[in-house]
SEKOL-709309 format. One record per residue (C-alpha): residue in one letter; y, z, x. Coordinates in steps of 0.5 Angstrom, whole numbers. Layout:
N
+--------+-------+-------+-------+
! residu !    c2 !    c3 !    c1 !
+--------+-------+-------+-------+
!      a !     Y !     Z !     X !
...
+--------+-------+-------+-------+
% end
This chain:
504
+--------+-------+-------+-------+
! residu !    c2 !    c3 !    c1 !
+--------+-------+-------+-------+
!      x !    88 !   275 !   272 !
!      x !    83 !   272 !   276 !
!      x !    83 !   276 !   283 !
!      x !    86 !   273 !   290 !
!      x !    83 !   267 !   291 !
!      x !    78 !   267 !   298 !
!      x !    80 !   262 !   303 !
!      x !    74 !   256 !   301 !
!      x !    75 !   258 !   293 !
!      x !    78 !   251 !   290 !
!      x !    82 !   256 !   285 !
!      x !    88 !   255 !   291 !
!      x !    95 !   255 !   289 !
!      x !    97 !   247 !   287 !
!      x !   101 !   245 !   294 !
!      x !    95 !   247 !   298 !
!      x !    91 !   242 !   294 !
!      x !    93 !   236 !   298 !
!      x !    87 !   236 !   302 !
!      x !    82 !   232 !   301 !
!      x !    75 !   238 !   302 !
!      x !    80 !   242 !   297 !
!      x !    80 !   237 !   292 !
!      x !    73 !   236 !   292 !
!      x !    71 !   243 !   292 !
!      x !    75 !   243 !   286 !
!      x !    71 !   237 !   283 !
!      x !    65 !   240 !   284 !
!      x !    67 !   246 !   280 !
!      x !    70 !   243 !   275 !
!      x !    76 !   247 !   276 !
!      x !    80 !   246 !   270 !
!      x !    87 !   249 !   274 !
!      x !    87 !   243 !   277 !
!      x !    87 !   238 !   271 !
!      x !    93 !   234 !   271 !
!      x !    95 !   236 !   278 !
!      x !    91 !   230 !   281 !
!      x !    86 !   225 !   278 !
!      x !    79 !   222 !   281 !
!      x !    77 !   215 !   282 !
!      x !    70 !   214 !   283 !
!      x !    68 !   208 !   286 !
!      x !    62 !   207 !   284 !
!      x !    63 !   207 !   276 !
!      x !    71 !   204 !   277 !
!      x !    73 !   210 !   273 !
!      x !    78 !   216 !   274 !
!      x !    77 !   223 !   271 !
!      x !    81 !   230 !   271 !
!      x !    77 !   235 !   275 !
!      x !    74 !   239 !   270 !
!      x !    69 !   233 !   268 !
!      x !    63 !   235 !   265 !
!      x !    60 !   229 !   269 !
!      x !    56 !   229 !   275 !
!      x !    59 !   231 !   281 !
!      x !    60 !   223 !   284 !
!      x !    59 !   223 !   293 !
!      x !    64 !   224 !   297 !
!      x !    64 !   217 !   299 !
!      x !    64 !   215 !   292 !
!      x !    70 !   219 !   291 !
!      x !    78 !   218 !   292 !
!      x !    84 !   222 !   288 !
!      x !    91 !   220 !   285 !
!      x !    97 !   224 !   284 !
!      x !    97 !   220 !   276 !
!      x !    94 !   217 !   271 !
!      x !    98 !   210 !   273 !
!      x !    96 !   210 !   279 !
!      x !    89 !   210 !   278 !
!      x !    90 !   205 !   272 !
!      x !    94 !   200 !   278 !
!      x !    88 !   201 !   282 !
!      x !    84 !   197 !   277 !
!      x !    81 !   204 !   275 !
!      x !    79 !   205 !   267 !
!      x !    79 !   213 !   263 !
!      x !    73 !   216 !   262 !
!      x !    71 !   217 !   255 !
!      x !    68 !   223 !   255 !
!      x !    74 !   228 !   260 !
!      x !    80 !   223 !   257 !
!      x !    84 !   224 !   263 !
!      x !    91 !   222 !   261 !
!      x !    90 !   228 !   255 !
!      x !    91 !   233 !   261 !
!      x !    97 !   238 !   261 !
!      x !   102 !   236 !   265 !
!      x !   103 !   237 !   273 !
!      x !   107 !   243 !   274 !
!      x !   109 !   238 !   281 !
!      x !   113 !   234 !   276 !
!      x !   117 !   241 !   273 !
!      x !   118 !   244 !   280 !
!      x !   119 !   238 !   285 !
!      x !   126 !   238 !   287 !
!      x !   124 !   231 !   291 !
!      x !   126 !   225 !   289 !
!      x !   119 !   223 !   286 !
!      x !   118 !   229 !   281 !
!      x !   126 !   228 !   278 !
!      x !   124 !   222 !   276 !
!      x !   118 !   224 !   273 !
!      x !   121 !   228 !   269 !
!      x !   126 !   223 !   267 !
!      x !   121 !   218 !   265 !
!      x !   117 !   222 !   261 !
!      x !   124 !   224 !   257 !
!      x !   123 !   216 !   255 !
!      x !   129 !   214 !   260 !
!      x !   126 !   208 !   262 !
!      x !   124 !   206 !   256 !
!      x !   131 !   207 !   253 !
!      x !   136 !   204 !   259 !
!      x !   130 !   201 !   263 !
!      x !   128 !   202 !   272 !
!      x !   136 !   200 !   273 !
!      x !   138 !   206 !   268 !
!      x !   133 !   211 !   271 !
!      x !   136 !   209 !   277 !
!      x !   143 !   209 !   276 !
!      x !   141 !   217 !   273 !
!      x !   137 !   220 !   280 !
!      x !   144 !   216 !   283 !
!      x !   139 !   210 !   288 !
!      x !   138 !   203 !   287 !
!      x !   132 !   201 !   284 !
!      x !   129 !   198 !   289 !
!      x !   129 !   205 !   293 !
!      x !   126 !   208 !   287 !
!      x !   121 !   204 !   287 !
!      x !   119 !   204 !   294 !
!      x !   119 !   212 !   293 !
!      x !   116 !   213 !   287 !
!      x !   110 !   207 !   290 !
!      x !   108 !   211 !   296 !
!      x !   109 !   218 !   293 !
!      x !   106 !   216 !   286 !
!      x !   101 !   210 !   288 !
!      x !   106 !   206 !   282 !
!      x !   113 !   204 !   281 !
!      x !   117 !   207 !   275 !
!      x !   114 !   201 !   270 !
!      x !   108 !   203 !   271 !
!      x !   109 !   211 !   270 !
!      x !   113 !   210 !   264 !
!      x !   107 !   204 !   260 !
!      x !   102 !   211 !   262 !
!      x !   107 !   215 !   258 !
!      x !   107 !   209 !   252 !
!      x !    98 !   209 !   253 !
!      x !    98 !   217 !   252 !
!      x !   103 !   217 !   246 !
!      x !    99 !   211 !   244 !
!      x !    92 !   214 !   244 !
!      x !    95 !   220 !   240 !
!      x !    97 !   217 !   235 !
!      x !    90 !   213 !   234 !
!      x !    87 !   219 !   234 !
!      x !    90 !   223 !   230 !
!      x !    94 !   220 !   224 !
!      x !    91 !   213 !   221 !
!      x !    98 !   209 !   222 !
!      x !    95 !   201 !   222 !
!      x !    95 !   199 !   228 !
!      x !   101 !   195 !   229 !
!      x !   105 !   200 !   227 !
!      x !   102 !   205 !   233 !
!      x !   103 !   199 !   238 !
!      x !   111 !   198 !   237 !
!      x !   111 !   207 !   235 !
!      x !   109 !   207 !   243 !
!      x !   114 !   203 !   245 !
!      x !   110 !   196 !   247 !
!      x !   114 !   190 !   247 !
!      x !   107 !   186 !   244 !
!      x !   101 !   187 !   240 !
!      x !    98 !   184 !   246 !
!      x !   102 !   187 !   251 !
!      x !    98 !   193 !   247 !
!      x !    91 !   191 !   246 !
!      x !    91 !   189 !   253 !
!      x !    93 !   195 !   257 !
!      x !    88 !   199 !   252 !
!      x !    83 !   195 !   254 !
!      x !    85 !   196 !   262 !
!      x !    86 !   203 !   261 !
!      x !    80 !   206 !   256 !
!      x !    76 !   199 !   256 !
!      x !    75 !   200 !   249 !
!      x !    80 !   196 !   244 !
!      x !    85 !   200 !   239 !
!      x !    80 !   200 !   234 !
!      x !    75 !   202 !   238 !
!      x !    78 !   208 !   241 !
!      x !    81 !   210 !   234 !
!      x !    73 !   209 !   232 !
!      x !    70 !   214 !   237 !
!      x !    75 !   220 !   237 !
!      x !    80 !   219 !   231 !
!      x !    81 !   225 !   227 !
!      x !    84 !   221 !   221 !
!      x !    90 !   224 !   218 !
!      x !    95 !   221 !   214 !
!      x !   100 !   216 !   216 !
!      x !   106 !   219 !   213 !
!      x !   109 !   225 !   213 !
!      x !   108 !   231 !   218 !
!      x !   104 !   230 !   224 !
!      x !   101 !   236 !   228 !
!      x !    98 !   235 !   235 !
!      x !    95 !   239 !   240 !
!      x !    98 !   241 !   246 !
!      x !    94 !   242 !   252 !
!      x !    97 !   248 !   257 !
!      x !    94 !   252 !   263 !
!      x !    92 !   259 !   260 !
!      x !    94 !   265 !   261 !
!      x !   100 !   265 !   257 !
!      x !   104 !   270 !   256 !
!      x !   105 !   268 !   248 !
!      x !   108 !   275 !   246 !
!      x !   113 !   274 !   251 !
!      x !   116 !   267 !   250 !
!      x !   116 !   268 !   242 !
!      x !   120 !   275 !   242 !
!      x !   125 !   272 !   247 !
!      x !   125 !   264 !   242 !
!      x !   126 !   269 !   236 !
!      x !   131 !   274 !   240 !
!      x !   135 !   268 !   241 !
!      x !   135 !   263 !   235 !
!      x !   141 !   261 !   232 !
!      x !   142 !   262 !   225 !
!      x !   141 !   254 !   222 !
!      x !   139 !   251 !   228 !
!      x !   132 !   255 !   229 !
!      x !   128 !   260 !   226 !
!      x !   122 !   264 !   228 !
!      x !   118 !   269 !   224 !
!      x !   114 !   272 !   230 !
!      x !   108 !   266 !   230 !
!      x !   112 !   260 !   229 !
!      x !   118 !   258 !   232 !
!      x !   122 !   252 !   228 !
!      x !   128 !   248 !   229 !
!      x !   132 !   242 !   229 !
!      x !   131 !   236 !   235 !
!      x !   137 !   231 !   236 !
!      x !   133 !   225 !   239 !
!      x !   135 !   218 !   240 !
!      x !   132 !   214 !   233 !
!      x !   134 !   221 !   229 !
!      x !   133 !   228 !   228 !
!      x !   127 !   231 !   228 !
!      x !   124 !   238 !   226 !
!      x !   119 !   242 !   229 !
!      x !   115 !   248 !   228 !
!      x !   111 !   251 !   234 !
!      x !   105 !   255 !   235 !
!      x !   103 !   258 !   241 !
!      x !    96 !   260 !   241 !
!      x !    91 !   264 !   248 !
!      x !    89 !   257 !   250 !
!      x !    93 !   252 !   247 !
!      x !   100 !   250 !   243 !
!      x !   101 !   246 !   237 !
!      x !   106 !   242 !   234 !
!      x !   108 !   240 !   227 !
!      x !   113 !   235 !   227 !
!      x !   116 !   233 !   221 !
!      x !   121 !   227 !   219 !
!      x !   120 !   224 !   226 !
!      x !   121 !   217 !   228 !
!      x !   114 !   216 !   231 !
!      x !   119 !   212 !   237 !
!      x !   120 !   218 !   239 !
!      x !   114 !   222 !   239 !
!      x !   113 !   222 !   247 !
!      x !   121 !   224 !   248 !
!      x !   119 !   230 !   243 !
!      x !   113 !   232 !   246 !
!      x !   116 !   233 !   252 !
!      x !   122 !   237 !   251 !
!      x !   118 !   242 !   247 !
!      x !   113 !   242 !   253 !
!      x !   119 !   244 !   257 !
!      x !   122 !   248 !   252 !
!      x !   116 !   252 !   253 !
!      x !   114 !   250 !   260 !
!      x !   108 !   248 !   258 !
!      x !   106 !   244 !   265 !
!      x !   107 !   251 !   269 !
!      x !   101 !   253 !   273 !
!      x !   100 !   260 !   272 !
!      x !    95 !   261 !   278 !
!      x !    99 !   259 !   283 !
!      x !   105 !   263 !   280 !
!      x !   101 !   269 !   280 !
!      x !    97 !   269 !   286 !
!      x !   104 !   269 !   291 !
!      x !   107 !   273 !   286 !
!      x !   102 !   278 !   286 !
!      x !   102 !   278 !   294 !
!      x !   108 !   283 !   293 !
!      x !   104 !   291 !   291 !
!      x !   112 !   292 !   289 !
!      x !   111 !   285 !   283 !
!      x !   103 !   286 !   283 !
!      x !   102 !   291 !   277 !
!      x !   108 !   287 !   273 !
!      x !   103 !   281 !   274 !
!      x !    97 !   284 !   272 !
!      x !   101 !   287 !   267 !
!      x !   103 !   280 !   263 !
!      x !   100 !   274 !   266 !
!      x !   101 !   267 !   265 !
!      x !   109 !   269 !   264 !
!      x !   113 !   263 !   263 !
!      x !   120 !   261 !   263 !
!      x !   125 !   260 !   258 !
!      x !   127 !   252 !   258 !
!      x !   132 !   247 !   255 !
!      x !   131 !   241 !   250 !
!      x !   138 !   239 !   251 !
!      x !   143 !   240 !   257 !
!      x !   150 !   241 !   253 !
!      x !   146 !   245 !   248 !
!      x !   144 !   250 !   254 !
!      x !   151 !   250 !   257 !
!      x !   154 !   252 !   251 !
!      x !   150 !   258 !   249 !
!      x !   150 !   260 !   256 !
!      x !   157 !   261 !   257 !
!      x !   157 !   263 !   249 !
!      x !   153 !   269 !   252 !
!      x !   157 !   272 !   257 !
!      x !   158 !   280 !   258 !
!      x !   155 !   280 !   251 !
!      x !   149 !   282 !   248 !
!      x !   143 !   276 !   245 !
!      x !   145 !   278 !   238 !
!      x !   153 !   277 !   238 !
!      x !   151 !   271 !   242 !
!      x !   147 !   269 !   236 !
!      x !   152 !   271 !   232 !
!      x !   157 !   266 !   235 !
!      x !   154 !   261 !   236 !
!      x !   151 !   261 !   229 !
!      x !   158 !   260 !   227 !
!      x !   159 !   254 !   232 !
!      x !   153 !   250 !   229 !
!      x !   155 !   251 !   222 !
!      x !   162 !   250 !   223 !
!      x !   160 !   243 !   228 !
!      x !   154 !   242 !   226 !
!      x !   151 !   235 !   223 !
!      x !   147 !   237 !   217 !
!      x !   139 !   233 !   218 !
!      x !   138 !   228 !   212 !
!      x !   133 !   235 !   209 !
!      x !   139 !   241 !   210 !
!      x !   138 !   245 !   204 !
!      x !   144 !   251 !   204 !
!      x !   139 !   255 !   200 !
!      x !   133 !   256 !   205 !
!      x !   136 !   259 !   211 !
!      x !   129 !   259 !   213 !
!      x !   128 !   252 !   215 !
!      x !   133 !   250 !   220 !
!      x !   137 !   244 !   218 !
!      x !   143 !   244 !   223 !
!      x !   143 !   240 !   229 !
!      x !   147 !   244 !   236 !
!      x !   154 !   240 !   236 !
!      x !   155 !   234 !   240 !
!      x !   159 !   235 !   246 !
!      x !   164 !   229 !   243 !
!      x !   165 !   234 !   237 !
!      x !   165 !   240 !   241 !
!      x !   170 !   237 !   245 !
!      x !   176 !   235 !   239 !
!      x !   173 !   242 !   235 !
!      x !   171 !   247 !   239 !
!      x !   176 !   251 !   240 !
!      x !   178 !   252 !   233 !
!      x !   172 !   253 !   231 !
!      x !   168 !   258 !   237 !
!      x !   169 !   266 !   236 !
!      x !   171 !   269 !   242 !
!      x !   176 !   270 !   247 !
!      x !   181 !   264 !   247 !
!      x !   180 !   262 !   254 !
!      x !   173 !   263 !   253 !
!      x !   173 !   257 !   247 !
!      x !   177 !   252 !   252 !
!      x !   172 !   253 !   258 !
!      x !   168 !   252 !   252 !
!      x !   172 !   245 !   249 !
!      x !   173 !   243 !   257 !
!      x !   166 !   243 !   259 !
!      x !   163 !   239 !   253 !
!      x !   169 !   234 !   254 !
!      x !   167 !   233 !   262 !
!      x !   160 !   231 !   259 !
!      x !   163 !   227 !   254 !
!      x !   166 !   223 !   259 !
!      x !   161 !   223 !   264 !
!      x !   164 !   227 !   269 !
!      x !   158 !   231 !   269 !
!      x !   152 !   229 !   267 !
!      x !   147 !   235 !   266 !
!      x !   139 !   233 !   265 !
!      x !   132 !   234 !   267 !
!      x !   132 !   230 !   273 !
!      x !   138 !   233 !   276 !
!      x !   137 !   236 !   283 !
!      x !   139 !   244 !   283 !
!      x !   144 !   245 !   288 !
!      x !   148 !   238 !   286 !
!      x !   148 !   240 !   278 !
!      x !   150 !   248 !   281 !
!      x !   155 !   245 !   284 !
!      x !   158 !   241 !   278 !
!      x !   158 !   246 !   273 !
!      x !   162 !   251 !   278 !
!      x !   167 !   247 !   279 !
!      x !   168 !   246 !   270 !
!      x !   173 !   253 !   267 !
!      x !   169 !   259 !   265 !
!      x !   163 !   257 !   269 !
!      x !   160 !   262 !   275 !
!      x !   155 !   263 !   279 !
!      x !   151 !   267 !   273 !
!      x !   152 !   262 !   268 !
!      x !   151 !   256 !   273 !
!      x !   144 !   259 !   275 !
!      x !   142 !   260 !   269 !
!      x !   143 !   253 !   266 !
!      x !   140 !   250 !   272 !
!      x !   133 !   255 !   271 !
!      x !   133 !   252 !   264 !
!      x !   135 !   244 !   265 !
!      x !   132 !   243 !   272 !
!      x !   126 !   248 !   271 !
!      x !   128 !   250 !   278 !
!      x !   122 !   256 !   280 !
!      x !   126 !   258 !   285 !
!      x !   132 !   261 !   282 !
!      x !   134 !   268 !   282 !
!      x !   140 !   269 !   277 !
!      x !   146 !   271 !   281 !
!      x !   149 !   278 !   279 !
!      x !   144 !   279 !   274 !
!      x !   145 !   287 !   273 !
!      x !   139 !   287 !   268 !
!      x !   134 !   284 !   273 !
!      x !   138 !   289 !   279 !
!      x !   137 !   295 !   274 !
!      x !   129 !   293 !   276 !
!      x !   130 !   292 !   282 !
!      x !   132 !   297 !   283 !
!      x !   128 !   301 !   279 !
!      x !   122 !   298 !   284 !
!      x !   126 !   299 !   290 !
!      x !   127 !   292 !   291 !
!      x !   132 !   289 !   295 !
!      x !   134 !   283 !   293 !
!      x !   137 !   280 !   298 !
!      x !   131 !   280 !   302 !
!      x !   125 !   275 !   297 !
!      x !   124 !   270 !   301 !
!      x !   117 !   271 !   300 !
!      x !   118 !   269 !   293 !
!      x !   119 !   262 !   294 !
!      x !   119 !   258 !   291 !
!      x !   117 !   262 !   285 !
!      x !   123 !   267 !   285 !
!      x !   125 !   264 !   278 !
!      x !   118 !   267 !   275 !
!      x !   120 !   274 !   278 !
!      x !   126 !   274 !   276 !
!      x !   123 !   274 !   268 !
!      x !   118 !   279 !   271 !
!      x !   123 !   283 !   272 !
!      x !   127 !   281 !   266 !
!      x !   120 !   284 !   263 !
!      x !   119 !   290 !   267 !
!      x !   127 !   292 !   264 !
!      x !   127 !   291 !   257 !
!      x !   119 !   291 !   256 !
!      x !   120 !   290 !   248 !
!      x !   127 !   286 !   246 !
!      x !   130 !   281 !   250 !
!      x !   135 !   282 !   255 !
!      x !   143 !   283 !   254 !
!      x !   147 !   277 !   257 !
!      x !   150 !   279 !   262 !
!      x !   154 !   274 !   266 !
!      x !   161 !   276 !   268 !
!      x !   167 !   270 !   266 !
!      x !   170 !   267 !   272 !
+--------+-------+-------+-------+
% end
């Protein structure tokens, strides 16, 4: 792990890197710890780069920073074609922002825009669309059209340069509403047409078939940790890992989906499988999540380690990342399942609850239980079914049942954007949900970094362990999410944790 930073280090916690003099000390290091965090326009050459580019150091009065890519875009500025900045990993800002500005970013990149347009995304942050817009205009530098055709340029530059679709294909797979509207905005982007694009960075590979992409991330990162607890949770037809790949089934807008995930020292790779090409951003995402792939490991570690009582657990395992959510209901399910019992009674109990409820994938195969085939069941499913069919004390399976028929009906709405409190104040108030379980679901869907898990008694046994008062981590802010999993580490350094929440 890198040592403290000195006060004129670029390497700065990301929050500290609104100033202008840190940013450029940043640039002229070409820090790659801030890559995705902030963009560079240089007026001089009317293009926009991440900070780690191996270009000249641009002058200071040259020199102007974004917090994204559309912003840049909207300023009339093109990518620079040797960093391609849009290939950068993505801002932690948008995965721990409790404002308003990062929930929406969070749902614009699950595709929400493009699916239910600015007036559902508005509808989903629970303001009008002007507002969003005026929001999203002064802290994003673009409104949510703009941000969401970034996300269909990057999906689209991807699909140019690592599969060999025909060109029409990669621009409606991208979301684009025209082969102009398409061409137009590459060309504004990247000054390059698709064919030109696909030319200078393409790795050609087939058009049907799997699909294996490269997804970027901020080493280090603890990959023994994330697979052990991925593998220690899978359930049974859902997901399997055999201690380097971790595969399971993705329900998506345009049909399901399976993938197989791979976590290298610098890097993560994903390889997708009867994928509907419409929903490769939103697949994308959620494996990033699912991983936190966006975390920002230096700022984590660096607050963290400022405590000596966390700092040997720190050195110990850096780069640890939280464990995430590919769906809300699916989150919730599992996490009430697994209250007061160990991971493996949960797996069983859940496993049988995907078998018994779950839609079978157009590749299901009974007779390889290696290859995932099932998909979780819906919560209108599990709402008309669940209590038959969960395993496990009777009230337990009516909170069960009570829960997805609140989200079927839209009562509650659990998703990505949703901001921490208000969710935690949701699920407190469905049957069989306490403040162990709300916290948990929060962490997972939200990604909220500063979540101590109420009443945890494997993370108090830790603490304990390490005479640490609980009541007093102000000084973990807002961080308190990647201490809790220290702590989670710290007790039980080979297998994941017991469940341990009480029912209420």
């Amino acid at each position: 792990m890198p040592p403290d930073p000195a006060p004129d280090d670029p390497a700065v916690p990301a929050d500290a890197a609104d100033d202008f003099d840190l940013r450029y000390r940043a640039l002229a290091a070409r820090d790659a710890r801030f890559d995705g965090q902030f963009f560079t326009i240089v007026h001089s050459t009317g293009i926009y780069c991440r900070p780690s580019c191996p270009a000249r150091t641009p002058r200071r009065e040259n020199v102007d920073f974004v917090p994204t890519a559309a912003a840049a875009v909207a300023r009339s500025f093109r990518a620079c074609r040797r960093c391609l900045p849009d290939a950068s990993p993505g801002s932690p800002r948008w995965n721990t922002g409790a404002d308003l500005a990062g929930r929406a970013m969070r749902l614009i990149a699950d595709g929400l825009v493009d699916r239910a347009g600015v007036e559902g995304l508005a509808s989903a942050l629970g303001y009008t669309p002007r507002h969003l817009n005026r929001v999203l205009a002064a802290e994003l530098g673009a409104g949510p059209l703009a941000l969401a055709r970034a996300h269909r340029t990057t999906t689209a530059r991807i699909l140019l340069t690592g599969t060999s679709l025909p060109i029409s294909d990669v621009a409606f797979a991208a979301g684009f509403a025209s082969i102009r509207q398409f061409n137009d905005t590459l060309r504004a982007t990247f000054s390059m047409t698709p064919t030109e694009l696909r030319t200078r960075y393409s790795g050609g590979s087939a058009p049907t078939g799997p699909l294996t992409l490269r997804l970027p991330f901020r080493p280090p990162y603890d990959v023994d940790g994330t697979l052990r607890r991925l593998a220690a949770h899978a359930i049974p037809g859902l997901e399997a890992c055999d201690g380097t790949v971790f595969r399971r089934t993705l329900a998506l807008p345009h049909g399901p989906a399976l993938v197989g995930l791979t976590l290298h020292d610098d890097h993560a790779s994903a390889r997708f499988e009867h994928l509907d090409l419409r929903d490769l951003t939103v697949a994308v995402n959620r494996l990033r999540r699912l991983a936190d792939l966006d975390a920002d490991p230096y700022a984590v570690d660096s607050a963290l380690s400022a405590d000596p009582r966390l700092a040997p657990l720190i050195e110990a395992v850096p780069g640890i990342r939280l464990p995430g959510s590919v769906d809300a209901h699916e989150t919730l399910i599992r996490t009430m399942a697994g209250q007061q019992i160990s991971v493996a009674a949960a797996r069983t109990r859940l496993g049988a609850l995907v078998a018994a409820l779950g839609e079978p994938a157009p590749w299901h195969d009974p007779d390889r239980p290696e290859l995932p085939g099932l998909l979780f069941p819906t919560p209108a499913r599990t709402a008309s079914d669940g209590e038959a069919a969960f395993r496990g004390p009777r009230r337990l399976a009516r909170a069960v049942a009570g829960a997805s028929a609140a989200i079927a009906a839209g009562e509650t709405a659990p998703h990505p954007g949703s901001a921490a409190s208000e969710l935690r104040t949701e699920l407190l108030a469905l049957a069989g949900v306490g403040p162990w379980t709300a916290d948990q679901v929060v962490l997972r869907v939200t990604g909220d970094p500063d979540v101590l898990p109420h009443g945890d008694l494997v993370i108090g046994r830790a603490a304990a362990d390490l005479g640490i008062d609980l009541s007093r981590t102000q000084s973990w802010r807002p961080w308190r999410s990647y201490a809790a999993v220290h702590l989670l580490r710290h007790a039980t350094p080979s297998t994941d944790h017991t469940t341990t929440g009480s029912f209420e």
